[in-house]
N, C-alpha and C positions, 0 to 999 in steps of 0.2 A: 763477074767482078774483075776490072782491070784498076793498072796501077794508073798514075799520071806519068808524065815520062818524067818530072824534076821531082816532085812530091807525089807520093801516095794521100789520097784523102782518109786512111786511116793513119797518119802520123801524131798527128794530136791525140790518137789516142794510144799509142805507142807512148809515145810522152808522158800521158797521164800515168801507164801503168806503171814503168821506168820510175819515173818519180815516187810509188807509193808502193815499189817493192822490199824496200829495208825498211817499213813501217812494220814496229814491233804492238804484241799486244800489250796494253797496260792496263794490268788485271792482278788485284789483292789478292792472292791465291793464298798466300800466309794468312789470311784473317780466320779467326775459327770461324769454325760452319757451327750452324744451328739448325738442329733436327727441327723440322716443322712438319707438320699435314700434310700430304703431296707430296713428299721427299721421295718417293720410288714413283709416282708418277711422271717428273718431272725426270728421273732417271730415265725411263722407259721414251717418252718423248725426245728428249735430248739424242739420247741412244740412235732412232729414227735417224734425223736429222745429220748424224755424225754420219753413218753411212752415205747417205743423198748426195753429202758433200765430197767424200772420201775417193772419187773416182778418178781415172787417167786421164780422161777424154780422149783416146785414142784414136776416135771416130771421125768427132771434132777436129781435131788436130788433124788431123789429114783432109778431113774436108777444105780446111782452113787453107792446108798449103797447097792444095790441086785447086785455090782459086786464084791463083795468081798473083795477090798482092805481098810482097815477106813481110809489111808491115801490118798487114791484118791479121799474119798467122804467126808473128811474133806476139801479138796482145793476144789472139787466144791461146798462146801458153801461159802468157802471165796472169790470165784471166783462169784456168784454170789452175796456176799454182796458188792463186789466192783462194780459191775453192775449197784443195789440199789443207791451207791453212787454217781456216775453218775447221775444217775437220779434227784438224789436233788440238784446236781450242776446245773445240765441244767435248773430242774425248777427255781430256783434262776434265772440265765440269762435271761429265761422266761420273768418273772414275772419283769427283769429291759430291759425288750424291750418291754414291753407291750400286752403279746401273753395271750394268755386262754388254761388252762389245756386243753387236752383232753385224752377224757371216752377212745376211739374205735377208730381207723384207719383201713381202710382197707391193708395198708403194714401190719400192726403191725399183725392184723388175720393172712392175709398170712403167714406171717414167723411161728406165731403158730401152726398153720393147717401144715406145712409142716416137723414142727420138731416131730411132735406128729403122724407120722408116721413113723414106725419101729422102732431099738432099739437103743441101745446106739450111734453105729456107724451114723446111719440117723443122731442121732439130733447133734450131734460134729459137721458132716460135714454142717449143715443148720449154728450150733451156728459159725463154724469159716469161713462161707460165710458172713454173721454180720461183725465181727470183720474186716475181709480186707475189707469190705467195710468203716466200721467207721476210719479205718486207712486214708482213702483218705478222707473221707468227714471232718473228721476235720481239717485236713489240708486249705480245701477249705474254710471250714466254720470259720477259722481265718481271712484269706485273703477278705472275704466279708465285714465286717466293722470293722472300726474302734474304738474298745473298751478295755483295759485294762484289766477288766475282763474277755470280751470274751476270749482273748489272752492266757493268762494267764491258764484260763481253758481248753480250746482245748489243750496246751501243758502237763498238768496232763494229761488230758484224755486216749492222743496219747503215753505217757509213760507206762499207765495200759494196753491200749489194745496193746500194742506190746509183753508185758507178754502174755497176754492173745491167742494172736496169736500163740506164741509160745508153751504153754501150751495144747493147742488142737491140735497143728500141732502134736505132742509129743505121744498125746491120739492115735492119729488116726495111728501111725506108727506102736504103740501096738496091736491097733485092726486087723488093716490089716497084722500083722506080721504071722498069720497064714492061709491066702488065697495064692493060688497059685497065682504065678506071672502073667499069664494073666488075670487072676480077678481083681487082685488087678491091675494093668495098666488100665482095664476098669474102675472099678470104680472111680478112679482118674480123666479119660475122663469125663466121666459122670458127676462129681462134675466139673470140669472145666466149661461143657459147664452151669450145672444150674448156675456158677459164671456170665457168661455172659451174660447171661439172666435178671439175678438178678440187677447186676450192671443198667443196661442200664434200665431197669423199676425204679431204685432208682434215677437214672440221670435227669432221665424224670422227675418225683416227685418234686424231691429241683433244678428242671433246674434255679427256679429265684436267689436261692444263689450262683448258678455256676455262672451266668451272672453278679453275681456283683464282682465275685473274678475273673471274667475274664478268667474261667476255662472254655471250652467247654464240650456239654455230651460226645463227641465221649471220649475228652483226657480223664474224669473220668473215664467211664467204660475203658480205653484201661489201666490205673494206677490201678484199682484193678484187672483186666485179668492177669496182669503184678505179679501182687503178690501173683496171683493164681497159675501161671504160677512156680514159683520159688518155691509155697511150695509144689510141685509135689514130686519132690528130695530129699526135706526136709522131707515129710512124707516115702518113700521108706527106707531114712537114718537109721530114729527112728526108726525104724521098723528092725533094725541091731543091734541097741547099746543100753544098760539101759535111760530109762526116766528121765531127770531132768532138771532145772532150764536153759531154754533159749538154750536148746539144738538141738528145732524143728528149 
């Protein structure tokens, strides 16, 4: 990954994240809560999910800056501080459905363990397997109870990581722009099917929130397949045209 020598073709999105760093959540937190069905399930999931997002990227971040652009490894700090913030959102919702931090998950390792091997391109494609996923899960994770602030936050959430989808989708157009065209069509495969894999192990996991949103495991994993599926194209595109803002 090199820079341009006037502009970096991650500046746009340097811009994008700049611009949507003082974005506050706007979430009814004073509204009472209503004990419903699912109320510790939804704790328990949530809980999950607070961790996933909760981390440094330290790995990233260094990857990021040993590749030489400062405006690519300026967005993945701001990309990972929005991460951060996520995470104090969820633990707030946590903390008003009545769930207990947690230290360690066994998802939460995996996904670790599997970004922390290879280099830049490995952990994009791990981090934007995350991402389509949290795309569907809070979707679902809305539709499970009925709460205002849940509401409320799952629609921020779903806003950040659609950048964020797109942002990586973007990364990975770059990365792959120099692999021959059947590599790069393999490795596309190859990340499709760990999507599949993934999904359906995560379905499994939060099945009791799917049950209350009414979503089945099959339909969730077939909803983020689905959106694995679309950024195939998308990553081939970027991988033709300059990097920026919601391009992936």
């Amino acid at each position: 990954m090199t820079s341009a020598p006037d502009r970096s073709r991650y500046a746009g999105w340097l811009d994008y994240f700049e611009d949507r760093r003082e974005l506050s959540l706007d979430a009814p937190f004073e509204a009472p809560f209503a004990v419903l069905p699912g109320r510790d399930a939804v704790a328990r999931s949530i809980a999950r999910f607070e961790l996933g997002e909760s981390g440094a990227g330290v790995r990233l971040r260094r990857l990021a800056h040993a590749a030489g652009d400062a405006a690519y490894a300026r967005s993945i700090e701001l990309f990972v501080r929005e991460e951060q913030a996520h995470a104090r959102w969820l633990g707030g919702l946590r903390e008003r459905f009545g769930g207990e931090r947690l230290e360690s998950h066994w998802s939460d390792t995996a996904f670790v363990l599997l970004r922390h091997v290879g280099g830049l391109r490995r952990e994009i494609c791990v981090l934007l397997t995350a991402e389509l996923i949290a795309l569907s899960y809070y979707r679902v994770l809305a539709l499970a109870y009925d709460d205002p602030p849940l509401h409320a936050t799952c629609r921020r959430i779903l806003a950040d990581e659609r950048g964020h989808v797109a942002f990586h989708r973007a990364t990975l157009g770059h990365e792959f722009a120099g692999m021959p065209a059947p590599a790069r069509a393999a490795a596309i495969v190859a990340w499709r099917g760990f999507v599949a894999i993934t999904s359906a192990v995560v379905a499994w996991d939060h099945r009791d929130v799917l049950e209350l949103a009414g979503v089945s495991r099959r339909d969730f994993a077939r909803d983020v397949r689905g959106a694995a599926g679309a950024g195939g194209p998308a990553v081939r595109a970027a991988a033709c045209r300059p990097v920026g803002p919601l391009s992936g």
